[in-house]
Residue, then its C-alpha position, 0 to 999 in steps of 0.5 A: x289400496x286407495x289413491x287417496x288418504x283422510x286427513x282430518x283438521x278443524x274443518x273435517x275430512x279431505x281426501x288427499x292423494x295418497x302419494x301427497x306429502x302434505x296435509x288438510x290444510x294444504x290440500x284445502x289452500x289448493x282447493x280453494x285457491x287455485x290462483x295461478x299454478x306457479x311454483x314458488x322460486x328455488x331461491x325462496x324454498x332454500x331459504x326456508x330450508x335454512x331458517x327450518x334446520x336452524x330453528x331445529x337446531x336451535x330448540x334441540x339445544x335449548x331442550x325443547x325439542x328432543x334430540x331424534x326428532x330435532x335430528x330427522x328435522x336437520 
């Protein structure tokens, strides 16, 4: 098996390593925008966190998001 995945997005191809959980755009960002090699801060990532979940939450009750898929995003 190969060590790495075609993604495809509007630019084409990329090859992406096959343990990466991200996608073209993201392997493209990495690329070319090799800033500083930093992470982001843990505070700022649970943050995210909680604004993905409630916006789950959120369009599942609304109905715009069906209930298994709202449920894995939670």
């Amino acid at each position: 098996m190969a060590d790495y995945r075609i993604e495809v997005d509007s630019q084409g191809d990329v090859r992406i390593s096959a343990s990466a959980y991200y996608g073209a755009y993201t392997q493209r960002a990495l690329e070319n925008f090799p800033i500083s090699g930093r992470r982001m801060p843990e505070k700022f990532i649970c943050a995210l966190e909680i604004i993905k979940r409630v916006a789950a939450e959120t369009n599942i009750a609304l109905g715009l998001l069906g209930k298994s898929i709202g449920n894995a995003a939670v």
